[in-house]
Structures are given as structure tokens and as C-alpha cells.
Phi, psi and omega in degrees: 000138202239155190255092212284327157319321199252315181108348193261120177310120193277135184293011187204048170237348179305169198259156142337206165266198197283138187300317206213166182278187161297338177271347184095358172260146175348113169244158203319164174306293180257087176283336218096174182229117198310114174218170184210095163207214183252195220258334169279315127345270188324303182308327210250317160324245186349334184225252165359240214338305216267346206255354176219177192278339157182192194223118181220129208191136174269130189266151204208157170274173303307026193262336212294333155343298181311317182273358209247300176291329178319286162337317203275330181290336177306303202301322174319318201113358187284134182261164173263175188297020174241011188046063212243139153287188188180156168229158217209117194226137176237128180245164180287045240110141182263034177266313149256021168259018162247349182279287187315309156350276156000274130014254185295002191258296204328334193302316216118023184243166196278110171219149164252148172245101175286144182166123178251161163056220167319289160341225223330329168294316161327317179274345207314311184316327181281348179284345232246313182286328173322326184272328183286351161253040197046014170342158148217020190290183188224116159287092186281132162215127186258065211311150205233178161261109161285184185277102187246290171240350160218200183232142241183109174246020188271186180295123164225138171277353198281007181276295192265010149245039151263336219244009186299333192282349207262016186061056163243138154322145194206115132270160192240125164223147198255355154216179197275354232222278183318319162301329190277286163335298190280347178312311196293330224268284178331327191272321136012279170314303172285302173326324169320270206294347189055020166246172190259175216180124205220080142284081218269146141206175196288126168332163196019309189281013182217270174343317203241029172250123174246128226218182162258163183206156147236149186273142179264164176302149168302274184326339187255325157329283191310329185274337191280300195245348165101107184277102164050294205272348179311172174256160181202154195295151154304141191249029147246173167282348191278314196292002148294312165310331150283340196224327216102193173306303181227144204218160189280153145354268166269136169276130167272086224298317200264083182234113164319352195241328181241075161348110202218144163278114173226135159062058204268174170263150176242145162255188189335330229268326211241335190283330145335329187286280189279012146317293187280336175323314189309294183009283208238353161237319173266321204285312209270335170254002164339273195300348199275322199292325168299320172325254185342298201276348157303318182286313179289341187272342174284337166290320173292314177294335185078350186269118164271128147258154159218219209290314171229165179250143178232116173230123159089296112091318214276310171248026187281115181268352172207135188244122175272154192242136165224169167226157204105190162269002188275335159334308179281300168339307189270014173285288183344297204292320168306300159008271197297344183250342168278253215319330187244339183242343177084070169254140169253101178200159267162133164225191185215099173269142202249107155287002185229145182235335174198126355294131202298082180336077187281308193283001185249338156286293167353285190318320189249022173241358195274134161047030161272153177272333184210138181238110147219129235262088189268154214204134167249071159178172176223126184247116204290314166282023193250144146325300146224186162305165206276353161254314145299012150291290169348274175298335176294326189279313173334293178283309179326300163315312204288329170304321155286337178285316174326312180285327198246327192139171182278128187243141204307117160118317185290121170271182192234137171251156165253144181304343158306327210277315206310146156247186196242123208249153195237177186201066195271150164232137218200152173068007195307165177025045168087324192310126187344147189207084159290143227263311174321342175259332168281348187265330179288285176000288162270349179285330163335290209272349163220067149082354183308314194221177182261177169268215171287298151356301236067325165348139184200163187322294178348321186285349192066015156270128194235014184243148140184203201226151157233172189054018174215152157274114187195169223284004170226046172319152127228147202190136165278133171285348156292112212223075175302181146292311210049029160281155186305183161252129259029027194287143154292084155285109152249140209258128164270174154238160188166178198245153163260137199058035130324315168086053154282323163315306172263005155271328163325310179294272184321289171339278174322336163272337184280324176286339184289304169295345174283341182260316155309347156306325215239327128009269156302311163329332186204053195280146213239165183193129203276195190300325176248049219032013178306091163005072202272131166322149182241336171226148179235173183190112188233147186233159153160157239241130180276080168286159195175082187315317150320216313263328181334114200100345208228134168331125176211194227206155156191116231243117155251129147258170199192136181170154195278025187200181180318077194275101185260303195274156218212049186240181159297132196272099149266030159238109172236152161263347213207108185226102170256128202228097184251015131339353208343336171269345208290003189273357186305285178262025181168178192214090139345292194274054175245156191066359187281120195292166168305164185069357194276188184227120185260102153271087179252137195296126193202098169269049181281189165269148187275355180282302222279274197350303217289314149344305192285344180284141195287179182297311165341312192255025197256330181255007150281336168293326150312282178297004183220014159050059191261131148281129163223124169266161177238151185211132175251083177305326194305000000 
């Protein structure tokens, strides 16, 4: 479908599959359009670029992408599907790219902001006014590790739970497919509510990760959301009272024809008044408006959400709680612990973080014996980390509605119902998040193992960290892949600024069309008439802008299914090493299976290559039947 206003083919508009499957059932309106790329793309192409008027945004990692790709569609010349222009502001600061953002969604206009880390704290004075000044834009956010004791430009959760207190609407998403989607869900959403909105995934382990996805149709934008300027019923009583019966989309709070008071200054007499006010006129119809467009976007699209995701859950006695990509990880893990131990265990991922989904947690925590709760970050002085506050606060109500009486909205637990809840931290700044830590994570919360410490539940200790050493680790002596099965894993070795990334990247899109290629030839098509995939891929990189010069990593998987875990690969089949030294400073070949294969760049003669491998590794190389090629690549 071509966009007729520009003449220019919209980039996610080519058709699909067939309207129904072979079984006949019905398919979704909008399955999406099959592309392979990474999690800062997808958002920013695929969605932004097409549904708004513009983007003023600082560029910062791992969001700076975000802003990078936005600028290039302003510059082409690319209209969004309503055949609108846009405008596109790199401001000094994300302090004033966020004043401005404001700015322009009060005008009526549709806007995005890109920002990680530091940048979002930075910015913070400006998130607080923003909902009292009906905003209704969306904040992409590629959540970072702030600068706690050093500085970090990898995956954290601490940007955007400093920011849980500002009255913003706040999603999670555990993939990029889900970030995009809910980005579409959110604008939705804020447009409702007359609130601002924080569409999070995860930094690098998300933003830079390359996977397959689908984009949604041009048509289906325009039918979902809805053009700017349409009128649409008020859907409460206070914005009746303000706008009337009916009101434009975005509203144009600063309109010259209709004059208003916004964002005066008050005093004792009058600022309390409009605080508390936000509560019981904007805040409070929130989840139900979440509610409504998850559902409508599940009709169209056939992709469901809801408040939280539950897999395996139903008979499940211990439950892990997450936000993220770590979410896949611990399904993965879940797997792996029903089939080899006969474990009833379960996880939960929370897609809304504000407003806090409290009775759809209860509901889905009543009566597990152990919930535990991992958090990518540690707040040392705090009673706990900022999501197990969250739930603790959760069950507690629901523990008083039981004691005291009913509170609206609210189910009631009895203490048998209750669970005894644990709590780790894990992944701060990217650190690898591995199937050995989620399997210590539960053999721990069930009495299976101690912490470093000696310490055990037994002990009434429920807190403790993975993946660094300290005194209160825990780690499983048990260490899979948990990779699919006939899944290919490959480790590149390389220098930073080499362009290992982006050929890593590029591999990884050559393969994703190549596994729709191979799709379509002879194509299957589940119940819900959906295209089935025959290959997945996920690529992505231990980046580190400091490293330029310096060794650096970079992970492809390939594989006939579903690629869930999302760490560094010591189980490889594939090691491409464009290093001529690396055997210098590291051993390529660790983890690398029998039969596997080492291509390194070498313009030696393959007698002087083989030479150049240290002695150490040459007859394990033998007993493990390593192919090794030499490529004079240089």
C-alpha cells in the first residue's frame, strides 16, 4: 500500500499471508509484516516515524539510535501514514528535549522522545508537569544502569524506577515485538487519559538485539489510532467538564481561539486541590482505558497482552516475577526445570508498571508457596528493591481486605493463600544473566542450596544476587544452553571499531530473510491463520563504546524455533575470530563444542597458522575434533 500523499512505498505495508489458514480459521485483520531487525528500529521506523508530528529528543546510549533513525526519516522526506510532514529537534540537552517534547504534544501533536540513563534523570524536573499539563506524547525509553558508583552505558533498571513517582503511565516490554506493540497500545492509551506515557525495554539486550518481528500496516495505524485531529467522545466525566461532550484526539491545550489557564503558579489556597484532584479524575481510569486497548489491539492484530504475562503458572508453586528480557530467560529455565526435575514452577512478567496492576497481581500470586523476584537493580537503603515494594504493597492490601473488609477493586488473600516472597538482583549494567542463575535463584527460595555466606531460607534470608561474586551468590552447579534444539550458536571474537557489529547485524538480517524465504516456499499456517515460521535469529552484541581497540564479543543464534535465552554463548558450535592475536589475550575456542569449528583470520600458511595456536590448545583441539579454518580476511 502506498502512501499517496508522499508517492513513496510505506515500509511495512507489503501483504502478508493468505486471509485464513488451511484449517479455516479465521485471521487476525492485521497479522503484521514480517522485517528483521533490532529493537531501536522497529520502534523507531516501524511505529514513530509513521503514527507522529514529530520528535525532539538528545542523543544518549543506547536510546541514541532512537533519535538517529527518527532525523533520517525526517530528513528523506518520509510523511507518517496520514500523510502528515513531521518535524524532528536534536536539542542541547535531554533536559530541554523534554521541556520541548511537552511543548509540542500541548500544541496537539503526536510526539516522541528517545532517552536511557542519565538523560532520563536529567530530564526528571521535566516529567512531573507534564501530566498536569494534559501531555499526552510517549517517552521510548532504552532502559540503562545509572552512574551509582561508576559509569555504565549497558542494561539497568534505575533510570526509569527513579522516575515511577512522576504520574506517568509506565510499560515494560520483554521484547522488542512487545515494545513496539505496546508503544502502539500506549499512544492509545495517553490520547484516552490526557496522560504522558514511558515505553521501556531493555538497553542494549533489547534496543541492539536482532531478531525477527512484525510490523504493523500503515492501515492498521490509521484504524487503531486514529487521526490527531479527529473528534472523539470525552471518555470521562472530568474531560466533559473541560472540553465538553466532545473534544479533538490530542487536545490543543495552548489554543488562542479557546483560551485557558495552564501551569500557573498556586499557592496554600488552591495546589493541593489540583494533586489530589489528578487521583479520581485522570489516574484512576487509567488500567481500565488499558484494559479496553489491549483488547482491541488483540483483536486486530491476533497479539495479546494484558496487565501481566503468565507462563506455566497454573499449577505452579513457585513463581519468578521479572521485568524485561529477562523474562525469556526464566521461561526458557522454567522449561528446563519441569522436564529434567519435574519442577511446578512458573513465571510472570508485568507489563504495566504504572498505573501498578495490584488485583491482576494478587489474582495471580494467590496461593504459590514462593514468588521470586528479580530486579535489575539494588537499592541497598531501601526496605526493598522498587518492584518488590510494589507487590509486597500489593499482598498486603489484599491481606487487609480479607481482615478488615472489602476494598474496591481489590480481591482479599488469606494467610495460607499469601506467599513467602524472595528477592535477587541480578543483570545490573548487562551483567550476563545465565541459565545457572536462574536455576540457583530457585534451587535456593526451595531450601535446595545456601548462599555464598552459608546462609538459607531456613535462615529467614530471602534476598540475594547472581552473577558476581559475593557473599550472598547463589549459582547452580548445573550450567545447559537452554538453546533450542538443532539451535547453531556463534561467538564472533574482534577489536571494537573492526565493524564486527555491523556485520553481526547485517548476517543476522540476511538470515531473517533468508528464513522467510524458506517460510514461503512451502508455507504452514497455525490456527490463527498466521504464517509458521521454519527459522528464528537472534543476534547481538557485548558492546561497550570504551572498547574501540580493545577485544570485544559479539553472539548469533539460528535455530528451527523460538530463541528465548538471551546471554553470552559458552556453548558454541561457531566461533568466527577476525583476531589474528586473540589467542594472545583469551582462548577462542572455550566453550566450543566437539566438531565445532574456529574461522580466524589468518594470512599465514596453514603449517605457520597452526603454529601460531598455543601448545596448551592444540592436542584439545585434536581430542575434540575442532575444525579450524584460516581466512586472510585483512
Amino acid at each position: 500500500m502506498s502512501n499517496p500523499a508522499q508517492g513513496k512505498t510505506d515500509p511495512a505495508s507489503k501483504p502478508s499471508a493468505p486471509a485464513a489458514s488451511a484449517a479455516g480459521h479465521a485471521k487476525p485483520k492485521y497479522p503484521g509484516i514480517r522485517v528483521t531487525c533490532n529493537g531501536n528500529f522497529l520502534v523507531t521506523q516501524y511505529v514513530e516515524t509513521r503514527i507522529t508530528d514529530g520528535g525532539v529528543f538528545y542523543p544518549i546510549t543506547p536510546s541514541t539510535e532512537g533519535g538517529e533513525i527518527y532525523q533520517q526519516s525526517f530528513a528523506s522526506g518520509e510523511l507518517n501514514v496520514w500523510g502528515a510532514q513531521k518535524v524532528a529537534v536534536e536539542t542541547e540537552g535531554e533536559h530541554a528535549a523534554q521541556g520541548g517534547a511537552t511543548a509540542y504534544a500541548v500544541q496537539g501533536r503526536r510526539t516522541v522522545n528517545f532517552t536511557s540513563g542519565q538523560g532520563l534523570v536529567y530530564a526528571m524536573e521535566q516529567y512531573y508537569h507534564a501530566p498536569g499539563k494534559l501531555s499526552t506524547m510517549v517517552l521510548q525509553v532504552g532502559a540503562r544502569a545509572l552512574t551509582k558508583h561508576a559509569l555504565n552505558v549497558h542494561c539497568g533498571h534505575d533510570d526509569f524506577y527513579a522516575a515511577l513517582d512522576t504520574g506517568w503511565t509506565m510499560m515494560m516490554a520483554k521484547d522488542a515485538q512487545q515494545a513496539a506493540d505496546q508503544g502502539i497500545i500506549m499512544r492509545k492509551v495517553n490520547e484516552l487519559s490526557l496522560n504522558p506515557g514511558m515505553n521501556i525495554q531493555d538497553g542494549m539486550l533489547t534496543t541492539h538485539s536482532e531478531r525477527m518481528y512484525l510490523a504493523p500496516e500503515a492501515e492498521f495505524l490509521r484504524e487503531y489510532l486514529g487521526a490527531p485531529d479527529e473528534q472523539i467522545d470525552c471518555p470521562t466525566p472530568a474531560q466533559r467538564e473541560l472540553f465538553g461532550p466532545k473534544r479533538r484526539r490530542v487536545p490543543q491545550m495552548m489554543d488562542l481561539k479557546n483560551p485557558i489557564l495552564l501551569g500557573p503558579v498556586q499557592n496554600q489556597e488552591h495546589h493541593m486541590n489540583g494533586v489530589v484532584a489528578r487521583r479520581n479524575n485522570f489516574n484512576e481510569p487509567i488500567l481500565g482505558m488499558i484494559k479496553e486497548a489491549m483488547a482491541e489491539f488483540g483483536r486486530l492484530t491476533g497479539r495479546h497482552y494484558g496487565f501481566i504475562q503468565e507462563y506455566k503458572t497454573e499449577d505452579a508453586d513457585t513463581v519468578f516475577v521479572s521485568l524485561g528480557c529477562a523474562a525469556d530467560n526464566v521461561e526458557a529455565a522454567c522449561d528446563y526445570l519441569r522436564e529434567q526435575r519435574n519442577a511446578k514452577v512458573g513465571s510472570i512478567h508485568v507489563n504495566v508498571l504504572r498505573p501498578f496492576p495490584e488485583a491482576a497481581v494478587i489474582e495471580a500470586l494467590r496461593g504459590k508457596k514462593n514468588v521470586i523476584i528479580l530486579e535489575r537493580t539494588d537499592e541497598g537503603l531501601a526496605g526493598d528493591n522498587p518492584l518488590a515494594r510494589d507487590i509486597r504493597v500489593a499482598l498486603g492490601k489484599a491481606n487487609e481486605v480479607t481482615n478488615f473488609g472489602s476494598a474496591v477493586g481489590l480481591p482479599g488473600l488469606t494467610p495460607a493463600e499469601t506467599p513467602r516472597l524472595f528477592r535477587g538482583a541480578y543483570g545490573i549494567g548487562s551483567r550476563d544473566f545465565r541459565p545457572e542463575h536462574t536455576l540457583g535463584a530457585y534451587e535456593y527460595a526451595t531450601g535446595a542450596s545456601h548462599r555464598k555466606d552459608g546462609r538459607s531460607e531456613a535462615d529467614g534470608e530471602t534476598f540475594f544476587v547472581l552473577g558476581v561474586d559475593h557473599p550472598y551468590a547463589v549459582i547452580s552447579k548445573d550450567t545447559p544452553s537452554l538453546l533450542p534444539t538443532d539451535a547453531i550458536a556463534v561467538r564472533f571474537h574482534s577489536i571494537g571499531g573492526w565493524g564486527m557489529i555491523t556485520t553481526g547485524k547485517n548476517l543476522g538480517s540476511i538470515i531473517g530473510d533468508f528464513g522467510q524465504f524458506i517460510s514461503e516456499q512451502n508455507p504452514s499456517y497455525d490456527a490463527d491463520g498466521f504464517l509458521v515460521d521454519k527459522l528464528f535469529v537472534m543476534a547481538n552484541p557485548k558492546y561497550g563504546s570504551e572498547k574501540k581497540g580493545a577485544p570485544t564479543n559479539y553472539y548469533l543464534t539460528v535455530a528451527p524455533s523460538q530463541i528465548k535465552v538471551n546471554c553470552e554463548l559458552n556453548h558454541v558450535d561457531v566461533v568466527l575470530c577476525c583476531d589474528p592475536k586473540a589467542f594472545t589475550h583469551t582462548n577462542p575456542l572455550e566453550g566450543i563444542k566437539k566438531g565445532g569449528a574456529l574461522v580466524w583470520e589468518s594470512s599465514e600458511s596453514p603449517e605457520a597458522a597452526w603454529q601460531r595456536v598455543p601448545a596448551k590448545y592444540r592436542q584439545w583441539i585434536q581430542e575434540n575434533n575442532i575444525r579450524i579454518y584460516i581466512l586472510p580476511g585483512f
